[in-house]
PDB file of N, CA, C and O in Angstrom:
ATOM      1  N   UNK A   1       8.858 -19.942 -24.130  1.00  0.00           N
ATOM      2  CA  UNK A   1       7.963 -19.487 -25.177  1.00  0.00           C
ATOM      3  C   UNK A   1       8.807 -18.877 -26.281  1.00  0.00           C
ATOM      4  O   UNK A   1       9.605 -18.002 -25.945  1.00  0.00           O
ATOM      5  N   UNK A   2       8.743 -19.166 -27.326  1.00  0.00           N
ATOM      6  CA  UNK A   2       9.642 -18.457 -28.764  1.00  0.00           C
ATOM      7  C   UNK A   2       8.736 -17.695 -28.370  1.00  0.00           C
ATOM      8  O   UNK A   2       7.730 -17.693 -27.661  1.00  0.00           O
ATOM      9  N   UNK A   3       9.946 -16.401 -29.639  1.00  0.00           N
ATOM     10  CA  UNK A   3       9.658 -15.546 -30.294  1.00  0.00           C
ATOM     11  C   UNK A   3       9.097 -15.224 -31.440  1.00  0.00           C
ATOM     12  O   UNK A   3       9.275 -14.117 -31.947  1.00  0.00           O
ATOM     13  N   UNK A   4       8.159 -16.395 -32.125  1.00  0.00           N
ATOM     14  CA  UNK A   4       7.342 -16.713 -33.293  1.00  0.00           C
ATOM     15  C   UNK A   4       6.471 -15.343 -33.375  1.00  0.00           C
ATOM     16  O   UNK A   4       6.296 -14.537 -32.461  1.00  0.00           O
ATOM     17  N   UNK A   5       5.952 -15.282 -34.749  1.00  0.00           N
ATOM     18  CA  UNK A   5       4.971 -14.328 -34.841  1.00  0.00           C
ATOM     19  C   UNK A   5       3.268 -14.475 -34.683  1.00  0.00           C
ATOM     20  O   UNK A   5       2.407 -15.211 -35.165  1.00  0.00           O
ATOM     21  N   UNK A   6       3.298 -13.499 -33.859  1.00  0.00           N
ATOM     22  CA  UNK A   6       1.902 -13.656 -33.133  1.00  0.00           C
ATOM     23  C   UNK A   6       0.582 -13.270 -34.110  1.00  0.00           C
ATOM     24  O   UNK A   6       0.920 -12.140 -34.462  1.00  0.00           O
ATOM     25  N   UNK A   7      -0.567 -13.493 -34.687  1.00  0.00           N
ATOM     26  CA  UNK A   7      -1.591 -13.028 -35.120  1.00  0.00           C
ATOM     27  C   UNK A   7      -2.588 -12.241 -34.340  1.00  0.00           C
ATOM     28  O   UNK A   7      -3.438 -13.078 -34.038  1.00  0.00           O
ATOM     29  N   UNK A   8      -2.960 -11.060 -33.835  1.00  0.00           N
ATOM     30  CA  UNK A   8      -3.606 -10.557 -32.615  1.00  0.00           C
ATOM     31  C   UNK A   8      -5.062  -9.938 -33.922  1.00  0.00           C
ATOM     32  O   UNK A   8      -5.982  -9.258 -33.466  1.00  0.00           O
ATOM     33  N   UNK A   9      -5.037 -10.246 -35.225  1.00  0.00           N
ATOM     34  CA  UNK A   9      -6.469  -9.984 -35.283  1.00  0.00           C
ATOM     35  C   UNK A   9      -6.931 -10.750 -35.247  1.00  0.00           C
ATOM     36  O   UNK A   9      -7.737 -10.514 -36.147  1.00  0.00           O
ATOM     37  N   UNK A  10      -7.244 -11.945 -34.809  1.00  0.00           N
ATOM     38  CA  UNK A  10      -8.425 -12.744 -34.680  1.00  0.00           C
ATOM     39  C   UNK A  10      -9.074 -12.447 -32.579  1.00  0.00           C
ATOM     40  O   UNK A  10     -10.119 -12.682 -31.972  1.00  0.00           O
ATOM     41  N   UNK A  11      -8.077 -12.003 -32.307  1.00  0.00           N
ATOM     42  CA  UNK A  11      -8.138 -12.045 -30.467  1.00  0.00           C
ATOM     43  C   UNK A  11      -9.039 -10.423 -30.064  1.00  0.00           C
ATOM     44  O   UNK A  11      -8.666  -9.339 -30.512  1.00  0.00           O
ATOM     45  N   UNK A  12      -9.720 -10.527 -29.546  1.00  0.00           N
ATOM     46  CA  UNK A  12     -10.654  -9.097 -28.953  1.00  0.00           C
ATOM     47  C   UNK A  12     -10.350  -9.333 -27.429  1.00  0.00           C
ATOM     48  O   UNK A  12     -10.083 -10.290 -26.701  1.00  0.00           O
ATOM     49  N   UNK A  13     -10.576  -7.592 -27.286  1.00  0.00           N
ATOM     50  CA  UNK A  13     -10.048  -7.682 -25.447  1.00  0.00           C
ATOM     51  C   UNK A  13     -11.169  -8.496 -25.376  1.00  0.00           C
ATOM     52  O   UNK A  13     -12.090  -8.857 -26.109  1.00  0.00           O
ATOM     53  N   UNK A  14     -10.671  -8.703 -23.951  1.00  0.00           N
ATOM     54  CA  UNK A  14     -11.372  -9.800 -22.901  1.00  0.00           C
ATOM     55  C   UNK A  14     -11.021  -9.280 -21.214  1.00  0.00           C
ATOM     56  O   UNK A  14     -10.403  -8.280 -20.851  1.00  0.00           O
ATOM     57  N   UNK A  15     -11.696 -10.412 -20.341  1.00  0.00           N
ATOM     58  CA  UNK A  15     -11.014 -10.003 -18.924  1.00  0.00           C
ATOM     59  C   UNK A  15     -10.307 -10.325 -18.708  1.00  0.00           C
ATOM     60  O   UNK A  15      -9.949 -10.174 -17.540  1.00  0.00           O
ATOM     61  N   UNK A  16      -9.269 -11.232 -19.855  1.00  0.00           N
ATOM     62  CA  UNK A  16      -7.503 -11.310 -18.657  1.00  0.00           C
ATOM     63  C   UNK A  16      -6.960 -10.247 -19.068  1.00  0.00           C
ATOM     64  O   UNK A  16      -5.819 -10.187 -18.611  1.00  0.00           O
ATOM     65  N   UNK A  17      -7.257  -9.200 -19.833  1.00  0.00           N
ATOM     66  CA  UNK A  17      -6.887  -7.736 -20.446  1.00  0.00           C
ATOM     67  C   UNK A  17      -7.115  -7.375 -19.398  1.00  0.00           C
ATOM     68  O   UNK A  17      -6.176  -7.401 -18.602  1.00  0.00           O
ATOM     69  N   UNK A  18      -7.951  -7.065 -19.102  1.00  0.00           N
ATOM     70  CA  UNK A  18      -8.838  -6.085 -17.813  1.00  0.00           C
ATOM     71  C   UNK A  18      -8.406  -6.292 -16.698  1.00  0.00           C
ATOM     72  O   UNK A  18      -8.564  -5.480 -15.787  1.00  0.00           O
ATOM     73  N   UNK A  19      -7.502  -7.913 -16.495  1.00  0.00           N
ATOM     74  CA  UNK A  19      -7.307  -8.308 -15.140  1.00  0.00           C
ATOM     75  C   UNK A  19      -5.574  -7.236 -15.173  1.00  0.00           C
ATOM     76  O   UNK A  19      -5.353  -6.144 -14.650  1.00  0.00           O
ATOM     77  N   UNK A  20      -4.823  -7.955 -15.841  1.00  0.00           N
ATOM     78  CA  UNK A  20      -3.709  -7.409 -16.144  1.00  0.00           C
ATOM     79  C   UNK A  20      -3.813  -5.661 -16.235  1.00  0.00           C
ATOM     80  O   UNK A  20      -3.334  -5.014 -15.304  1.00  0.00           O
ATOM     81  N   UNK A  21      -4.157  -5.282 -16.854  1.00  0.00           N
ATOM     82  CA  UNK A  21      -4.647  -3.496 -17.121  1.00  0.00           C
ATOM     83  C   UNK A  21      -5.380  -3.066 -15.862  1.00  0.00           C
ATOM     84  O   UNK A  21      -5.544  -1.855 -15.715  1.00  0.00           O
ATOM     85  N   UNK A  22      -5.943  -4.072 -14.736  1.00  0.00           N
ATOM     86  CA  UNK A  22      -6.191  -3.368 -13.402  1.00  0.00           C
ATOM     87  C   UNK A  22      -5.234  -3.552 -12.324  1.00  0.00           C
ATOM     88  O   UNK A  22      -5.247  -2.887 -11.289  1.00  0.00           O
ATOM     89  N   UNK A  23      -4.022  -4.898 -12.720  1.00  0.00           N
ATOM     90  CA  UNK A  23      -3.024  -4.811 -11.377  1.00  0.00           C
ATOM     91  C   UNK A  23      -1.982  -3.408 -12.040  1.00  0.00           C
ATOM     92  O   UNK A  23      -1.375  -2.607 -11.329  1.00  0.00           O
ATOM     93  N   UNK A  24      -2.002  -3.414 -13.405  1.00  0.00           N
ATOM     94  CA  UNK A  24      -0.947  -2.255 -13.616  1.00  0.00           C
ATOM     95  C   UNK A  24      -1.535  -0.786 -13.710  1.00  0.00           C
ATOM     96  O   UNK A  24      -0.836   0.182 -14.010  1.00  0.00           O
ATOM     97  N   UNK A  25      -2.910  -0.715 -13.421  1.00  0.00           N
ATOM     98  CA  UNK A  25      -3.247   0.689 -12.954  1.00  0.00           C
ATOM     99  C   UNK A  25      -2.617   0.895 -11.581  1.00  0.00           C
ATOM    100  O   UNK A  25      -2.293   2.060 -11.353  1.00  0.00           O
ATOM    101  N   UNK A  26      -2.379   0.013 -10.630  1.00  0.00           N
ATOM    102  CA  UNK A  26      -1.531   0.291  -9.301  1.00  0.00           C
ATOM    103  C   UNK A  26      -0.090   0.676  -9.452  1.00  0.00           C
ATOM    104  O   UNK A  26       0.573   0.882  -8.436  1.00  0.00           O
ATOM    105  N   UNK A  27       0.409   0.781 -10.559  1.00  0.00           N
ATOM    106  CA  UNK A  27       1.698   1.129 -10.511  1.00  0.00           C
ATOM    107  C   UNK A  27       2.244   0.135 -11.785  1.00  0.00           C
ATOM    108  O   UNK A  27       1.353  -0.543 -12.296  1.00  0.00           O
ATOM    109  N   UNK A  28       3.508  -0.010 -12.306  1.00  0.00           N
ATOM    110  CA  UNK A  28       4.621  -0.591 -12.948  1.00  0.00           C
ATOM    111  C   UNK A  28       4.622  -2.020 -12.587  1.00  0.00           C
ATOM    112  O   UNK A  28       4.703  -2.321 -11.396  1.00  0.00           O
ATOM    113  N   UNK A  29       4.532  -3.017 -13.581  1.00  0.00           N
ATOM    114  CA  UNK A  29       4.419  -4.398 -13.249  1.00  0.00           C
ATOM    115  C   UNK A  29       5.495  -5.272 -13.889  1.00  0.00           C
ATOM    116  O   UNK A  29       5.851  -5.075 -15.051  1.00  0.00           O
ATOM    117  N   UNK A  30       5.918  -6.065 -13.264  1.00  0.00           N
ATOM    118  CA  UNK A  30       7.024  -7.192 -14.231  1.00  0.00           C
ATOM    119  C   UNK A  30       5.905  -8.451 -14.348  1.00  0.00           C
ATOM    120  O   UNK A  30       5.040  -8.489 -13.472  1.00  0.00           O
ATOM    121  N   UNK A  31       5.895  -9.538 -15.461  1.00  0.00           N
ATOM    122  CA  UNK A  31       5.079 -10.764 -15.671  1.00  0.00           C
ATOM    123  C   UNK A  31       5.103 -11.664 -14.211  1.00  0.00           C
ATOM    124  O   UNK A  31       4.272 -12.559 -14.053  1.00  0.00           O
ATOM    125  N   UNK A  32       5.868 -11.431 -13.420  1.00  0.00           N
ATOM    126  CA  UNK A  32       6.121 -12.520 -12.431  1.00  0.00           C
ATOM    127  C   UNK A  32       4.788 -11.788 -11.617  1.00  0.00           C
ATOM    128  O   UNK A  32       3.716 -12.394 -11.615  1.00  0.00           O
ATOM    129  N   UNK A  33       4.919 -10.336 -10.865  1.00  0.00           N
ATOM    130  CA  UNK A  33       4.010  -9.743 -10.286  1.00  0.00           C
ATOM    131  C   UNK A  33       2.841 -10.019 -10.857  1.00  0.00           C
ATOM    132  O   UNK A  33       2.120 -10.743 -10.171  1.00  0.00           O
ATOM    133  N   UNK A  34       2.290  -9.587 -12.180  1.00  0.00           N
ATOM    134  CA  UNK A  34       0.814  -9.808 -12.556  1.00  0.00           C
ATOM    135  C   UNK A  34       0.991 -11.032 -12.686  1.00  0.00           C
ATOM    136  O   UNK A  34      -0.012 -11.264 -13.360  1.00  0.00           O
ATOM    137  N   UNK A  35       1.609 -12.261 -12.541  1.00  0.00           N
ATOM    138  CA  UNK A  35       0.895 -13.747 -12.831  1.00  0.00           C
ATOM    139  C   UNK A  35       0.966 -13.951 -11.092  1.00  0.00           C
ATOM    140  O   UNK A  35       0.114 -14.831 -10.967  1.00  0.00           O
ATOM    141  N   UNK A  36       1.256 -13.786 -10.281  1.00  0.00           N
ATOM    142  CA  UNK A  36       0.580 -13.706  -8.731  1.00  0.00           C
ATOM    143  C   UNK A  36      -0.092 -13.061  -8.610  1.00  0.00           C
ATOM    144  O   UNK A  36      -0.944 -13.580  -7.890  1.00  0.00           O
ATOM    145  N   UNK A  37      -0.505 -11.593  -8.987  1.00  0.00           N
ATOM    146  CA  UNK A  37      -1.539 -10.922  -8.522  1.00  0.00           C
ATOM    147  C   UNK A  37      -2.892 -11.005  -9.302  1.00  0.00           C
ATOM    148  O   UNK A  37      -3.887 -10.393  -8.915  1.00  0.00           O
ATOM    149  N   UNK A  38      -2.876 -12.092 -10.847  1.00  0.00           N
ATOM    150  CA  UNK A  38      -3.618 -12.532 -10.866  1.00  0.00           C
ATOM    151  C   UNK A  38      -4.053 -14.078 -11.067  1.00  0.00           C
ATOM    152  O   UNK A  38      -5.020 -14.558 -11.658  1.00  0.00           O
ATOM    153  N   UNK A  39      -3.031 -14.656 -10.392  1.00  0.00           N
ATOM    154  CA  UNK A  39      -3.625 -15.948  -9.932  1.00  0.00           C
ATOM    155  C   UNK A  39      -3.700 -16.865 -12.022  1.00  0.00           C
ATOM    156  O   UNK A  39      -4.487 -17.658 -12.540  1.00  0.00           O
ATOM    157  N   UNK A  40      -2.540 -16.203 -12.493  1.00  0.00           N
ATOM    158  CA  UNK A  40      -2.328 -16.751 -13.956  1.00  0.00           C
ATOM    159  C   UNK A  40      -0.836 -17.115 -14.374  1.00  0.00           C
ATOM    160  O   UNK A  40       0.180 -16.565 -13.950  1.00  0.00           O
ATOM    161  N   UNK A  41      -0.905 -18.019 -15.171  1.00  0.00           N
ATOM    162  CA  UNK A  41       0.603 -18.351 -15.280  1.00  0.00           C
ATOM    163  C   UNK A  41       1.108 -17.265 -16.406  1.00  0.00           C
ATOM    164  O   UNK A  41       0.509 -16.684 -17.311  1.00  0.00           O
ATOM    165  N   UNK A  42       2.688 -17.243 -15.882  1.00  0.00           N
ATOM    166  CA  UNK A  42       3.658 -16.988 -16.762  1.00  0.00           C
ATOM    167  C   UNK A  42       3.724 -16.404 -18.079  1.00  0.00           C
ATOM    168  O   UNK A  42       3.923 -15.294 -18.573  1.00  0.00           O
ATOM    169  N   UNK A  43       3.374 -18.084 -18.619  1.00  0.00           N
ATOM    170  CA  UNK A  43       3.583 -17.766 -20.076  1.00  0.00           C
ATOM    171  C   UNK A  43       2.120 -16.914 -20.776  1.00  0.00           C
ATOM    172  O   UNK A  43       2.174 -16.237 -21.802  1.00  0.00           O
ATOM    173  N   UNK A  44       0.706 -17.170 -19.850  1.00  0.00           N
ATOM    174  CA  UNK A  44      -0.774 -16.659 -20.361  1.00  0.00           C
ATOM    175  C   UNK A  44      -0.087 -15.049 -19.948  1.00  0.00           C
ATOM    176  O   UNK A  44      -0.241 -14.346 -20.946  1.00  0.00           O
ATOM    177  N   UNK A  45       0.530 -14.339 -18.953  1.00  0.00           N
ATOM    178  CA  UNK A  45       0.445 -13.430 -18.927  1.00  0.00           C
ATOM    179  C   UNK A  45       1.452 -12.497 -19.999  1.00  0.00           C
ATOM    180  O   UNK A  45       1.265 -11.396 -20.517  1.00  0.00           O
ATOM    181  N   UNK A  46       2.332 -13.242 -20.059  1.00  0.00           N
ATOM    182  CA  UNK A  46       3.586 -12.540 -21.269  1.00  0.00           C
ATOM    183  C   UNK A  46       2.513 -12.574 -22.565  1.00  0.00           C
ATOM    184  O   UNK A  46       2.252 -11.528 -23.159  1.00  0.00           O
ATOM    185  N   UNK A  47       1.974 -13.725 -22.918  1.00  0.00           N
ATOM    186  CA  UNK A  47       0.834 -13.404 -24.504  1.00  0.00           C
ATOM    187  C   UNK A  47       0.319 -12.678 -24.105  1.00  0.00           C
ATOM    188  O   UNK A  47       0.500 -11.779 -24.926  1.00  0.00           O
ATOM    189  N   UNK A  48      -0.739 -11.998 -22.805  1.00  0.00           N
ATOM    190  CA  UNK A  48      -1.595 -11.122 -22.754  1.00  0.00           C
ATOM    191  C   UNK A  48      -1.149  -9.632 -22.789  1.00  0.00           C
ATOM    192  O   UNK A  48      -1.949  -8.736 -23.058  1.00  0.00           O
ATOM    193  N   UNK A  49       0.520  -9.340 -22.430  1.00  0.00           N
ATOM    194  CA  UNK A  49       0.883  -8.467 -22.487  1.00  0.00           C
ATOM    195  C   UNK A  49       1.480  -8.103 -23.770  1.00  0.00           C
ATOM    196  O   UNK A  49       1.535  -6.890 -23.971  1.00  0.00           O
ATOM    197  N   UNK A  50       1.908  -8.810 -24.622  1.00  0.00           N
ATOM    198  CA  UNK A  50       1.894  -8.756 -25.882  1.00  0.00           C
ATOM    199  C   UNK A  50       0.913  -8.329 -26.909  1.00  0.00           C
ATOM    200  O   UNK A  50       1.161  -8.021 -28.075  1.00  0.00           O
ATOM    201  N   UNK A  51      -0.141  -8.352 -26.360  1.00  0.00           N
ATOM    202  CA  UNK A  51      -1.520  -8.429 -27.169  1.00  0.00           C
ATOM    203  C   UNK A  51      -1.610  -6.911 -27.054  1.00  0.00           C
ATOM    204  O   UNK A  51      -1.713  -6.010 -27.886  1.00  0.00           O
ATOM    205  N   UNK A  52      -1.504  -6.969 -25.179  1.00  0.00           N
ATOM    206  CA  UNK A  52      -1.645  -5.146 -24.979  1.00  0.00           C
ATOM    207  C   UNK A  52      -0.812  -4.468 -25.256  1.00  0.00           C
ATOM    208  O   UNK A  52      -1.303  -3.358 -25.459  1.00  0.00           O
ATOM    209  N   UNK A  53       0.412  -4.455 -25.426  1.00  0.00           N
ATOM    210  CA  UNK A  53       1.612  -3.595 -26.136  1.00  0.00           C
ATOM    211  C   UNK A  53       0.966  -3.354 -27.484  1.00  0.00           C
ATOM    212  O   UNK A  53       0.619  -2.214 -27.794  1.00  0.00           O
ATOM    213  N   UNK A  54       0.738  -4.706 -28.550  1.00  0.00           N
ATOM    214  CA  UNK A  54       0.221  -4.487 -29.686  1.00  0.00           C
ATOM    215  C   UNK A  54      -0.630  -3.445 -29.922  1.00  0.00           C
ATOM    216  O   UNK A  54      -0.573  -2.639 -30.850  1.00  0.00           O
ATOM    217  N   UNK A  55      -1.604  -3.520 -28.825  1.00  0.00           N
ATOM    218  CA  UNK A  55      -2.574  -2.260 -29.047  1.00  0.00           C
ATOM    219  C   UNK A  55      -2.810  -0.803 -28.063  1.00  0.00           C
ATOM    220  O   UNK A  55      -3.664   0.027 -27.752  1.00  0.00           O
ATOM    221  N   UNK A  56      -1.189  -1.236 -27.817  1.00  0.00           N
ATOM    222  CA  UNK A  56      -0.860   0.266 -26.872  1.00  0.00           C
ATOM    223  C   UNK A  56      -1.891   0.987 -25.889  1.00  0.00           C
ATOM    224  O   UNK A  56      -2.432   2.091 -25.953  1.00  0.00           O
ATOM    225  N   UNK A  57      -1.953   0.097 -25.086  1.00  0.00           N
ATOM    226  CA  UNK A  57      -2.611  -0.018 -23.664  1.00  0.00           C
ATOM    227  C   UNK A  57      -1.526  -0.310 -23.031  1.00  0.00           C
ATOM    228  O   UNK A  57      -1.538   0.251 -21.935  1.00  0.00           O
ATOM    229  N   UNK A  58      -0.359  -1.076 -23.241  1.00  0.00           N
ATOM    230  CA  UNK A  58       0.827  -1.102 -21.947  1.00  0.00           C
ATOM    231  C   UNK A  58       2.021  -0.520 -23.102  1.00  0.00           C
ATOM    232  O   UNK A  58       2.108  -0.537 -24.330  1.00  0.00           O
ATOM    233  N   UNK A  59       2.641  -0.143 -22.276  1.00  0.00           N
ATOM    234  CA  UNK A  59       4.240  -0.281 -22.703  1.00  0.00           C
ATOM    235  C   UNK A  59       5.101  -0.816 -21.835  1.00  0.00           C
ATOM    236  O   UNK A  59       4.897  -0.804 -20.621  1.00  0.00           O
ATOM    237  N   UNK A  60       6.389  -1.455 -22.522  1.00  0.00           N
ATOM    238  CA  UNK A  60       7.344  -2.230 -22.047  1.00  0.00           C
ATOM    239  C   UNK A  60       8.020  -0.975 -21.563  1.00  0.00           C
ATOM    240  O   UNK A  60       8.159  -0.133 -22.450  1.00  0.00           O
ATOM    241  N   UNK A  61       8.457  -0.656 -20.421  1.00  0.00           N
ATOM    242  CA  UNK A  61       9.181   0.632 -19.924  1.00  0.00           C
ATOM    243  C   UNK A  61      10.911   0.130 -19.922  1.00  0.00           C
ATOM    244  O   UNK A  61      11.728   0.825 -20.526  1.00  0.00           O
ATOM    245  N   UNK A  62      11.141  -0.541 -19.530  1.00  0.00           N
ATOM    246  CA  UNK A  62      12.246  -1.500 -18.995  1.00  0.00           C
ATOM    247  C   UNK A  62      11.981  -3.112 -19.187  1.00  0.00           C
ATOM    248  O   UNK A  62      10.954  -3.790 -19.192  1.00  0.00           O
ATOM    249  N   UNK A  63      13.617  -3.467 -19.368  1.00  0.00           N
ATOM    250  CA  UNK A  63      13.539  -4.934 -19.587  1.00  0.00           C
ATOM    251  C   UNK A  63      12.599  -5.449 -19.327  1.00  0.00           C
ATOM    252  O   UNK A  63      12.607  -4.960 -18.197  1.00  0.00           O
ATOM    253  N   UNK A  64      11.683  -6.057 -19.324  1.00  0.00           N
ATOM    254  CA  UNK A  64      10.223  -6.695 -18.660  1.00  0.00           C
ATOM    255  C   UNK A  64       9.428  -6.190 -17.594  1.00  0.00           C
ATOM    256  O   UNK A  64       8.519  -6.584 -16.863  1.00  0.00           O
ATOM    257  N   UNK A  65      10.138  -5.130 -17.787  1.00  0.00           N
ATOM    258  CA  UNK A  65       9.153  -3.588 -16.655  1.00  0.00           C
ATOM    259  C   UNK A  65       7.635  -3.181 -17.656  1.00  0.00           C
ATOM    260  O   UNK A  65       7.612  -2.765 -18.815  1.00  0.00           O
ATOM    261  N   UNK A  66       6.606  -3.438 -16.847  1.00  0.00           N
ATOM    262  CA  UNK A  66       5.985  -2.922 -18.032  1.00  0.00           C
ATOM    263  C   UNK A  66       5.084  -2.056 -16.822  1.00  0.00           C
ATOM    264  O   UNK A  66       5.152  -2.166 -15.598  1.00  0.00           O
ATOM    265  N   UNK A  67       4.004  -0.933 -17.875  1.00  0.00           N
ATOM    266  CA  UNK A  67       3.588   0.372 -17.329  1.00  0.00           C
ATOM    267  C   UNK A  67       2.041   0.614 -18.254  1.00  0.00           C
ATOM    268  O   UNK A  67       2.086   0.565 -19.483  1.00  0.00           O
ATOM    269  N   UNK A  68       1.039   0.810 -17.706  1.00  0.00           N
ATOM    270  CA  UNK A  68      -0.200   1.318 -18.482  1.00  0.00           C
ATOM    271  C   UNK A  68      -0.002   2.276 -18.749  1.00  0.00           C
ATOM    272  O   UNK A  68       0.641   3.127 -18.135  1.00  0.00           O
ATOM    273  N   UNK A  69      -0.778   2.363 -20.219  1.00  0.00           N
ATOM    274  CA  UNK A  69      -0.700   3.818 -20.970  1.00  0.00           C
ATOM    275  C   UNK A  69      -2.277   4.861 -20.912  1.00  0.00           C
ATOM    276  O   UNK A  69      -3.229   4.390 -20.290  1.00  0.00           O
ATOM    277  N   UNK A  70      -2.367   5.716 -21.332  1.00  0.00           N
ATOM    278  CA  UNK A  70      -3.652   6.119 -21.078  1.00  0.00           C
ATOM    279  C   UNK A  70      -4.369   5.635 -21.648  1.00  0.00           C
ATOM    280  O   UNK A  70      -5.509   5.534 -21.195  1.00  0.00           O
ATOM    281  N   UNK A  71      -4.172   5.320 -22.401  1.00  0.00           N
ATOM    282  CA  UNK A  71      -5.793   4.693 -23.691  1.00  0.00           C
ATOM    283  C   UNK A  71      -5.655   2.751 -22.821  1.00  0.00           C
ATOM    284  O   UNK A  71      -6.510   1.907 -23.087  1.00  0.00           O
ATOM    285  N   UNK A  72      -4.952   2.571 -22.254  1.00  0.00           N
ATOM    286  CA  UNK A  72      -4.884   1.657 -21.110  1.00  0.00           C
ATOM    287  C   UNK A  72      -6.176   1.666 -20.308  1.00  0.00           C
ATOM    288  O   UNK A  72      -7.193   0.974 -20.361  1.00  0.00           O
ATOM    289  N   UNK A  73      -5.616   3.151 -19.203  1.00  0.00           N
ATOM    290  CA  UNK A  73      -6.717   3.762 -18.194  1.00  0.00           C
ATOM    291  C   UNK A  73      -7.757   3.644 -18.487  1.00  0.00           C
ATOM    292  O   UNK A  73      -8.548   3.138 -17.691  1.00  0.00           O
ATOM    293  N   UNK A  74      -8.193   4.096 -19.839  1.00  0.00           N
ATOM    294  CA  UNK A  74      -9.252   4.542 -20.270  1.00  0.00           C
ATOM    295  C   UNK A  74     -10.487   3.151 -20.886  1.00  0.00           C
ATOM    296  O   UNK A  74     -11.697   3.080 -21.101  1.00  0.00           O
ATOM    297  N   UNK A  75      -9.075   2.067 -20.988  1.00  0.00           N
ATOM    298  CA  UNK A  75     -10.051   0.669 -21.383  1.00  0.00           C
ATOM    299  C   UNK A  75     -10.700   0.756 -19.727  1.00  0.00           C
ATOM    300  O   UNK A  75     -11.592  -0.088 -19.648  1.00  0.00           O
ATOM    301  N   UNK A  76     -10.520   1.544 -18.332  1.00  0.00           N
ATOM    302  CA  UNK A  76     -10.426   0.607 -17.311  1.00  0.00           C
ATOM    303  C   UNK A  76     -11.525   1.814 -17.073  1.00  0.00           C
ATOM    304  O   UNK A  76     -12.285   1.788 -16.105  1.00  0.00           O
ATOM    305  N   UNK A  77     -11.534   2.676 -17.869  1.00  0.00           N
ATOM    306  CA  UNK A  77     -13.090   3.588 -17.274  1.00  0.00           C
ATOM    307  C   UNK A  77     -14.459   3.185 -17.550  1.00  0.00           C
ATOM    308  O   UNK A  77     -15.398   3.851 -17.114  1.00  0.00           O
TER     309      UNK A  77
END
């Protein structure tokens, strides 16, 4: 997948947000973990985490370590 530039206003959360933002309420996730734990590929989960960095619900903690933020949590209340 390049590194092209992404457009994220036309995109509104959805549930692969919600899916992703509920395996990383269990803890710290790398793309390989959330695309098994939710049954999604690869490359759908790196755009979805992109989307959520964009709107600071995850942060990238480490090289492709990534971590929910509170306003994360709080999409998940």
């Amino acid at each position: 997948m390049s590194d092209s530039i992404v457009n994220f206003d036309n995109v509104e959360y959805n549930e692969r947000h919600q899916d992703v933002l509920s395996v990383l309420a269990d803890g710290r996730g790398t793309i390989s973990l959330i695309a098994d734990e939710t049954g999604t590929t690869r490359p759908h989960i790196k755009a979805e985490l992109q989307w959520l960095v964009h709107h600071d619900l995850v942060k990238d903690v480490a090289d492709g370590v990534f971590e929910i933020t509170a306003s994360g949590r709080d999409m998940l209340d």
